[in-house]
LUMDO-702325 format. One record per residue: residue number from 1; residue in three letters; x, y, z of N, C-alpha, C in turn. Coordinates in Angstrom, 3 decimals. Example, Ala and Ser with C-alpha at 12.3 -4.5 7.8 and 13.67 -1.06 7.14 Angstrom:
// residues 2
{1, "ALA", {13.190, -5.690, 7.800}, {12.300, -4.500, 7.800}, {13.200, -3.300, 7.800}},
{2, "SER", {12.850, -2.250, 7.080}, {13.670, -1.060, 7.140}, {12.900, 0.030, 7.870}},
//
This chain:
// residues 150
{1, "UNK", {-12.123, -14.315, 12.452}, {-10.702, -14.586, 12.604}, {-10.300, -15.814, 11.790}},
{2, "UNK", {-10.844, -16.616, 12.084}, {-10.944, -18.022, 10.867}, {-11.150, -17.915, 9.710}},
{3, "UNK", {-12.011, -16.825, 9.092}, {-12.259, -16.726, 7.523}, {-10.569, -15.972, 7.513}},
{4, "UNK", {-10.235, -15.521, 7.825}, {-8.812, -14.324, 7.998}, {-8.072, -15.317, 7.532}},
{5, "UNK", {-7.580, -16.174, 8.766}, {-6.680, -17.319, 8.826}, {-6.783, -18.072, 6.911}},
{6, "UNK", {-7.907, -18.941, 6.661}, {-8.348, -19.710, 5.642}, {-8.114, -18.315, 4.075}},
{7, "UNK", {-8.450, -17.652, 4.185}, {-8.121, -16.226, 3.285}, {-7.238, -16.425, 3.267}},
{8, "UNK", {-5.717, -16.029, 4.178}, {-4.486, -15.702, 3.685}, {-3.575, -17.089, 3.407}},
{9, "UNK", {-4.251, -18.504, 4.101}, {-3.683, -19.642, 4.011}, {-3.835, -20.047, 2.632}},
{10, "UNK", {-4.749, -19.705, 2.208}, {-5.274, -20.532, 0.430}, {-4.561, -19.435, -0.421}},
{11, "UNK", {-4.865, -18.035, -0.242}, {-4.341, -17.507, -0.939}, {-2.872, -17.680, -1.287}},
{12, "UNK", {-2.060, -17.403, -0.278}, {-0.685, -17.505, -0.267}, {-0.399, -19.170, -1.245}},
{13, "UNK", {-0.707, -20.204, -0.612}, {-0.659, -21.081, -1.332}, {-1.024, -21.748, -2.616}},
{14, "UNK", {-2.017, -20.612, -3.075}, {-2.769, -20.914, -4.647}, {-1.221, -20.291, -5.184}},
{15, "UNK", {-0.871, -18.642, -4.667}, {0.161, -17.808, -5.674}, {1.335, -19.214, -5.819}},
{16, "UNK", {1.748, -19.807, -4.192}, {3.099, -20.137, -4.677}, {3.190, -21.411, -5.523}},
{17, "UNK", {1.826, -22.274, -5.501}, {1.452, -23.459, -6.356}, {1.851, -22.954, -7.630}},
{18, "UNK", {1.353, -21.748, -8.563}, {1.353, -21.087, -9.700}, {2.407, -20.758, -9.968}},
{19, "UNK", {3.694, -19.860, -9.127}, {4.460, -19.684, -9.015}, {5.890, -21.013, -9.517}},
{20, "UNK", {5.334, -21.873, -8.764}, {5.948, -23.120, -8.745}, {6.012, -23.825, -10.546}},
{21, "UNK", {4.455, -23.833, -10.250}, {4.511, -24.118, -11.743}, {4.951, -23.595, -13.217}},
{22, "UNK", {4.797, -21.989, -12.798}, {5.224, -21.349, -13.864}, {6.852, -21.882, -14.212}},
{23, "UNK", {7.334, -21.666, -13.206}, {8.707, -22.006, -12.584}, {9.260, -23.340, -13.534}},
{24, "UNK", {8.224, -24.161, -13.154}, {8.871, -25.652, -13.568}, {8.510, -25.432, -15.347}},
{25, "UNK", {7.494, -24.775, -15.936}, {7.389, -25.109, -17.337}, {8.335, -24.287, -17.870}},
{26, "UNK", {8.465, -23.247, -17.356}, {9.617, -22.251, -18.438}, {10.979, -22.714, -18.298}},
{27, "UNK", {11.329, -23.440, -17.303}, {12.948, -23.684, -17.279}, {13.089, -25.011, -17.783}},
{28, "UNK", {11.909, -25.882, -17.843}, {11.836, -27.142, -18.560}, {12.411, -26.807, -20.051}},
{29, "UNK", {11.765, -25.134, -20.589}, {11.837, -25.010, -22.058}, {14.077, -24.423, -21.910}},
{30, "UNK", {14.689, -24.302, -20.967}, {15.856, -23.838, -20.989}, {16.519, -25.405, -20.876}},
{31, "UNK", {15.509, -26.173, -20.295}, {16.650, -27.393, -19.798}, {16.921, -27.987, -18.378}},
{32, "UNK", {16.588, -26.593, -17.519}, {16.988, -26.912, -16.082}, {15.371, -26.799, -15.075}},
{33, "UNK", {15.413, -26.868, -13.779}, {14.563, -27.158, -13.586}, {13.900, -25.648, -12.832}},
{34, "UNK", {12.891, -25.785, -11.822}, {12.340, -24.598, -11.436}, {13.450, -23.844, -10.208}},
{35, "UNK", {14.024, -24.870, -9.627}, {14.888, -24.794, -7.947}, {16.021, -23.619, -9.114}},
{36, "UNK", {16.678, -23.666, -10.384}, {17.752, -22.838, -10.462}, {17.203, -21.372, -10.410}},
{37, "UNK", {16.011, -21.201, -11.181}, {15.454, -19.919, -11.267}, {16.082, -18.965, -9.913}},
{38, "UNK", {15.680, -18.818, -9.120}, {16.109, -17.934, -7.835}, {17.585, -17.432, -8.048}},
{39, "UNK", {18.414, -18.708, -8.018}, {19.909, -18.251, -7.916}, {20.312, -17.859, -9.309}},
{40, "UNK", {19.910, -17.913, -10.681}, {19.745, -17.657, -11.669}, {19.297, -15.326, -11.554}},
{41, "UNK", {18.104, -15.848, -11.325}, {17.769, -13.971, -10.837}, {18.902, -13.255, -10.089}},
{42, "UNK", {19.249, -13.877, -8.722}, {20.223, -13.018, -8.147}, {21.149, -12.950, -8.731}},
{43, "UNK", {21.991, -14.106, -8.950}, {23.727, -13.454, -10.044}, {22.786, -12.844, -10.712}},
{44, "UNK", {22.221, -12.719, -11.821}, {22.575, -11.242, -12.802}, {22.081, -10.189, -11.826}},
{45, "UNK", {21.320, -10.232, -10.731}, {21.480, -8.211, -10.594}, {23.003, -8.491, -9.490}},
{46, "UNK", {24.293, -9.385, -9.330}, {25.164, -9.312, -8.770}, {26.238, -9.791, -9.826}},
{47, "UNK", {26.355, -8.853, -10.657}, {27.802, -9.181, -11.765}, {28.968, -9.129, -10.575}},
{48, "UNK", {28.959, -9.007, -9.586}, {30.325, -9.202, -8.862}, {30.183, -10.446, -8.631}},
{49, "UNK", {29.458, -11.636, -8.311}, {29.246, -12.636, -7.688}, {28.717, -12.624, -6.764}},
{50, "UNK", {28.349, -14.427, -6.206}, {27.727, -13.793, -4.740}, {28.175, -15.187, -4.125}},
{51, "UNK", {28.626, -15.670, -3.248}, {29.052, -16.747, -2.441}, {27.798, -17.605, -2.249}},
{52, "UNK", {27.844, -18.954, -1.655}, {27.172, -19.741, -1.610}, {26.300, -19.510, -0.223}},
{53, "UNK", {26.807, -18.969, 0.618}, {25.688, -18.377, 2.436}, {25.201, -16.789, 1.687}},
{54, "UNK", {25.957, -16.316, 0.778}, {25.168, -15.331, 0.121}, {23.645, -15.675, -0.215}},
{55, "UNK", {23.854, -16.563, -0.824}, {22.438, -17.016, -2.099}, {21.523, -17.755, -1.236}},
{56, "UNK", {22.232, -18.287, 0.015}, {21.324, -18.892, 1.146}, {20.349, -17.976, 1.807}},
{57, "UNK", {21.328, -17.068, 2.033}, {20.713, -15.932, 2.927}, {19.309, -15.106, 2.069}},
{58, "UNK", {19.318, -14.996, 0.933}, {18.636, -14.331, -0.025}, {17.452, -14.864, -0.703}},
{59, "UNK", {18.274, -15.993, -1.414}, {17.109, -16.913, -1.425}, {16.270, -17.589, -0.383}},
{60, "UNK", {16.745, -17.830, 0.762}, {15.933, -18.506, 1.739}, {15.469, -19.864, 1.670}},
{61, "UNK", {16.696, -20.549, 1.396}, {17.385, -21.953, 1.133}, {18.467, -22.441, 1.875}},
{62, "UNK", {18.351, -23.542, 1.908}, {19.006, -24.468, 3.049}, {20.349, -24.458, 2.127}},
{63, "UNK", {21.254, -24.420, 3.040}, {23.426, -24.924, 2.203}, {22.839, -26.267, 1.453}},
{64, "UNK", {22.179, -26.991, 1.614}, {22.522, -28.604, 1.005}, {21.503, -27.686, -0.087}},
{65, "UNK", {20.599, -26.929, -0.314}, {19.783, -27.475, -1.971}, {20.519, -25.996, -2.765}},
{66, "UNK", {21.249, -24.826, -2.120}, {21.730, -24.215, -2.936}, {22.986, -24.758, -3.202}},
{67, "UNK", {24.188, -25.695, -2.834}, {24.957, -26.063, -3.008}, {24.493, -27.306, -4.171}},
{68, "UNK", {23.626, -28.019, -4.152}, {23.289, -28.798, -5.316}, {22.782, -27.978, -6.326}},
{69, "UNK", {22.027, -26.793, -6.272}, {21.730, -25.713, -7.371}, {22.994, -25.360, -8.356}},
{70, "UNK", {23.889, -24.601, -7.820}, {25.251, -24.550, -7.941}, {25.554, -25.136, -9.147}},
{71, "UNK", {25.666, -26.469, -8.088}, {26.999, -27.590, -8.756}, {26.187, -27.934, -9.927}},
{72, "UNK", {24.664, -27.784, -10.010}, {24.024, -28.233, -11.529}, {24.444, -27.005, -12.409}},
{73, "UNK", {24.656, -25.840, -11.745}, {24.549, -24.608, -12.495}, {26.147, -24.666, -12.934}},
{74, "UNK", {26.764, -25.015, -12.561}, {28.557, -25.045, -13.052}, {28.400, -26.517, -13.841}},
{75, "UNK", {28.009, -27.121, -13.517}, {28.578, -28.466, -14.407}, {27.805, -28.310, -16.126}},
{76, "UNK", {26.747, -27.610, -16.257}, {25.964, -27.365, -17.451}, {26.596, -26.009, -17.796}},
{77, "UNK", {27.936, -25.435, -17.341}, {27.992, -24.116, -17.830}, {27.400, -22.979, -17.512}},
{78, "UNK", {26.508, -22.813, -16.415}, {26.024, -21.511, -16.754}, {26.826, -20.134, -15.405}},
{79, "UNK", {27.339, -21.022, -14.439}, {28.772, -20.188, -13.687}, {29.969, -20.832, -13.559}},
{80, "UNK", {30.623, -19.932, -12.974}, {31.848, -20.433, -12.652}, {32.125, -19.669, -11.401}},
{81, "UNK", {33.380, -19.729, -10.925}, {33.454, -19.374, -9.745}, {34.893, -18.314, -9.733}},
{82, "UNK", {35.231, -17.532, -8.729}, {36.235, -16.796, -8.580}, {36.981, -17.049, -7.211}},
{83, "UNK", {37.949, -18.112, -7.342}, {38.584, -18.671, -6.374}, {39.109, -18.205, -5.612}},
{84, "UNK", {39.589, -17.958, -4.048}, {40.191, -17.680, -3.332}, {41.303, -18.228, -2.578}},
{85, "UNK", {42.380, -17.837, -2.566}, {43.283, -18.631, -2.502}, {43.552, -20.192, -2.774}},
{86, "UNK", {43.178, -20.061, -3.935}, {42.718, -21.320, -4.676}, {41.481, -22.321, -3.904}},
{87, "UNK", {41.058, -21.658, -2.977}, {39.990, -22.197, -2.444}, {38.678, -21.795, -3.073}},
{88, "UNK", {37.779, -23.348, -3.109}, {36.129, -22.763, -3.225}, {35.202, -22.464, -2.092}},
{89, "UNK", {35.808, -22.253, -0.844}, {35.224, -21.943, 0.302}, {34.978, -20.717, -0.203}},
{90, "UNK", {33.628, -19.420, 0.264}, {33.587, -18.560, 0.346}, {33.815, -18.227, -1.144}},
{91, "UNK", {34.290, -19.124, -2.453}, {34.574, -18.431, -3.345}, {32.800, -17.894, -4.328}},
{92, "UNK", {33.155, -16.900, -5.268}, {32.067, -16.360, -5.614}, {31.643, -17.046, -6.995}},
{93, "UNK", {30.136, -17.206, -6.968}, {29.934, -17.642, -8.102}, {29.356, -16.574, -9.382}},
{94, "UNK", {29.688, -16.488, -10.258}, {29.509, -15.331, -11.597}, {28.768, -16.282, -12.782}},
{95, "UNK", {28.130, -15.515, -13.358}, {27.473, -15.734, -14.136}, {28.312, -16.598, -15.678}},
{96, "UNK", {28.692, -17.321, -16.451}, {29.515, -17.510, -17.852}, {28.456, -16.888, -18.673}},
{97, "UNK", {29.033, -16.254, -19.970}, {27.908, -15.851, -21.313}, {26.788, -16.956, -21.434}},
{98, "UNK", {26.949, -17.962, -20.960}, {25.973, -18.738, -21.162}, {24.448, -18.926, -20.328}},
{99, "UNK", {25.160, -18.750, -18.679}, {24.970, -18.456, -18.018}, {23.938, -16.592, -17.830}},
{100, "UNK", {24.495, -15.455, -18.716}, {24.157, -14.310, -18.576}, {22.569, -14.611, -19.796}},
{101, "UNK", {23.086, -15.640, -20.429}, {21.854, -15.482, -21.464}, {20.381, -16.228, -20.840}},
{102, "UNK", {20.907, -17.457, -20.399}, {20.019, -17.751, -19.714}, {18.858, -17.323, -18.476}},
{103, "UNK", {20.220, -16.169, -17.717}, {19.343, -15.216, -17.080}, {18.372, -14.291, -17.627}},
{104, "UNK", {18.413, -13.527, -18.628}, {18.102, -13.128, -19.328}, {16.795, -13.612, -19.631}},
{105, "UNK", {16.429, -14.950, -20.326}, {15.284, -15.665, -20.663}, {14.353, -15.508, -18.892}},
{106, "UNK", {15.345, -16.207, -18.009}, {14.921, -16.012, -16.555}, {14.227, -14.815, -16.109}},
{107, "UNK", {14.784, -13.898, -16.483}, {14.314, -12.555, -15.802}, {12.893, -11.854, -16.846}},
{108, "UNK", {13.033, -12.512, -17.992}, {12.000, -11.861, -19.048}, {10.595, -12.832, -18.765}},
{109, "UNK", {11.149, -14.105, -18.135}, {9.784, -14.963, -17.801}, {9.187, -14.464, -16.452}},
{110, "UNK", {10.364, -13.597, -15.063}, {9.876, -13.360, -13.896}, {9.063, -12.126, -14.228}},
{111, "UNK", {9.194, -11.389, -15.339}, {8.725, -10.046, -16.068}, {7.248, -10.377, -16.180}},
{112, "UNK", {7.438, -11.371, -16.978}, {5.783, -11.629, -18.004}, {4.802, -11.669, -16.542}},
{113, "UNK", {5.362, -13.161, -15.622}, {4.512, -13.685, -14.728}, {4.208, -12.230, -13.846}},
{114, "UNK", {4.808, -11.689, -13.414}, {4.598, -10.410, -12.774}, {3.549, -9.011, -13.300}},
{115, "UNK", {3.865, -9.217, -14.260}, {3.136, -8.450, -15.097}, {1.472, -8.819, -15.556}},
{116, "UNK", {1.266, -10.364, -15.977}, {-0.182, -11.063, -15.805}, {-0.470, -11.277, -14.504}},
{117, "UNK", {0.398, -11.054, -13.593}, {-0.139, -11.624, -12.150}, {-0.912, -10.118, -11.062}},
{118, "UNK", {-0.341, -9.168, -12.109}, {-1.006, -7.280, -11.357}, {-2.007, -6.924, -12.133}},
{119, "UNK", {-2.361, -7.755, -13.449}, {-3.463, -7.231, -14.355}, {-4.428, -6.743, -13.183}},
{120, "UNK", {-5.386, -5.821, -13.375}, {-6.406, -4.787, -12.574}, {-5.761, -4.434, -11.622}},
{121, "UNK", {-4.775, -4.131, -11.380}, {-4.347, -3.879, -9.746}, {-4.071, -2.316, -10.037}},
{122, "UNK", {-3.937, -1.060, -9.485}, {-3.347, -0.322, -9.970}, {-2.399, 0.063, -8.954}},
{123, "UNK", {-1.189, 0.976, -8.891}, {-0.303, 0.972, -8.712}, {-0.134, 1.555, -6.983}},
{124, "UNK", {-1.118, 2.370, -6.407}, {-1.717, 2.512, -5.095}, {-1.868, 0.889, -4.196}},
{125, "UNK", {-2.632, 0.309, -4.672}, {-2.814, -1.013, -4.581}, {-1.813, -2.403, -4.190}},
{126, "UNK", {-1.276, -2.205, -5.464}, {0.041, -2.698, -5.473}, {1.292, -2.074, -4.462}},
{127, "UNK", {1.001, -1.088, -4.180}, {2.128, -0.770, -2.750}, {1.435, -0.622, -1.730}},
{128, "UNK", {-0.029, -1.025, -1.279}, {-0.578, -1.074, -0.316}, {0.021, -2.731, 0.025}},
{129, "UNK", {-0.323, -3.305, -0.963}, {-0.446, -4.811, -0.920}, {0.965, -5.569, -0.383}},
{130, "UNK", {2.033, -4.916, -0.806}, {3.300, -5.483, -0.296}, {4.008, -4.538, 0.956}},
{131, "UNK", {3.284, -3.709, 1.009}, {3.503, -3.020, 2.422}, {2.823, -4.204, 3.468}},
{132, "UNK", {1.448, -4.372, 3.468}, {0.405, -5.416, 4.278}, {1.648, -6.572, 4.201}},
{133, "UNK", {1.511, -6.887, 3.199}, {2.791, -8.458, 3.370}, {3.715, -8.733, 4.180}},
{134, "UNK", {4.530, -7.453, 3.313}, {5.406, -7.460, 4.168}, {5.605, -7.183, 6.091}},
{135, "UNK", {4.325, -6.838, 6.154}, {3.793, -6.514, 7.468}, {3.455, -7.554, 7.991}},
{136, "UNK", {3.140, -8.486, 7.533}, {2.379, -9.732, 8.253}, {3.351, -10.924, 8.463}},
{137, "UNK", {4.043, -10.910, 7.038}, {5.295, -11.639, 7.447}, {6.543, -10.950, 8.680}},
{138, "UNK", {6.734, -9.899, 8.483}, {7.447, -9.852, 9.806}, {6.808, -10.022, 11.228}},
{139, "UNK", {5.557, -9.251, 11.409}, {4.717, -10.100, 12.368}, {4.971, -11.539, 12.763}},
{140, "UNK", {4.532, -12.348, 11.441}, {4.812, -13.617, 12.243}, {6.307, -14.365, 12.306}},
{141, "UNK", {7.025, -13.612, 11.836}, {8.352, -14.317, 12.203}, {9.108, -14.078, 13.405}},
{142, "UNK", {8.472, -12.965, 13.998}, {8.545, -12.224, 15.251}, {8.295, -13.094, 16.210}},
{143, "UNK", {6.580, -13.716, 15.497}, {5.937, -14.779, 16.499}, {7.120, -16.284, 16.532}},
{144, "UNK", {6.864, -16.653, 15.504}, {8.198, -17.683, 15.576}, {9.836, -17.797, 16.090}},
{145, "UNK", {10.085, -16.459, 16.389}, {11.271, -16.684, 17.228}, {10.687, -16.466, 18.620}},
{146, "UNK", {10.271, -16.178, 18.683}, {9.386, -16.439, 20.113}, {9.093, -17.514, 20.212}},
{147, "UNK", {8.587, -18.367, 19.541}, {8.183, -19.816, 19.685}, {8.957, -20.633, 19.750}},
{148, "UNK", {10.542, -20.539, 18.800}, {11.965, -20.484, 18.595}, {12.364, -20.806, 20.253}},
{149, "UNK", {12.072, -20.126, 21.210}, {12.906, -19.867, 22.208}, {11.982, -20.672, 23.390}},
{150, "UNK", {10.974, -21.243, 23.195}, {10.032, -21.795, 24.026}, {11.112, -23.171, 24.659}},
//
């Protein structure tokens, strides 16, 4: 049960160390840092926009670091927003051409890493593997709102 535990603890944490890092060198080469990547991926597969508890909810980020994501991502150009009654409450943020290109670089680097990261895996495998995941993570979040309520 302990080798189990130490298995999925190192593992998980070697991917997201790598992850992290990949993260921080490729957006170093755009300018921005690893934290935009995420909200970067979602606007482009959402050309409608997506609100700021949108990108919370999705990304799985706190209002204070996607709201500083944002405001780096509008002040360098790469969204803008679609106001609502001249309000930025609730208003949506969209991608600018500048913004769509950059995703672009974004999504071709989440490509590569994805792609060196399944080398030998074959494709049985690979949907065994995120079935299990995804299995274990809902498991324990199950456990944590339970713990939630203690």
């Amino acid at each position: 049960m302990v080798d189990r535990f130490e298995k999925l603890t190192i593992g998980i944490a070697q991917i997201y160390k790598c992850i992290q890092r990949i993260k921080k060198c490729q957006m170093k080469e755009l300018g921005l840092r690893g934290t935009h990547v995420m909200c970067l991926y979602y606007l482009s597969h959402h050309p409608e926009g997506l609100a700021a508890a949108d990108l919370c909810g999705i990304c799985k980020e706190d209002k204070a670091g996607i709201s500083r994501i944002l405001s780096d991502l509008e002040i360098n150009g790469y969204i803008c927003y679609e106001f609502v009654n001249d309000k930025k409450y609730r208003a949506k943020a969209t991608l600018t051409p500048k913004g769509k290109k950059c995703a672009r670089s974004v999504n071709k680097m989440i490509r590569k890493a994805t792609e060196e990261g399944g080398v030998g895996i074959t494709e049985e495998e690979r949907e065994i593997f995120y079935r299990v995941l995804f299995l274990i993570s809902d498991n324990l979040n199950r456990l944590c709102c339970k713990l939630d309520k203690r």
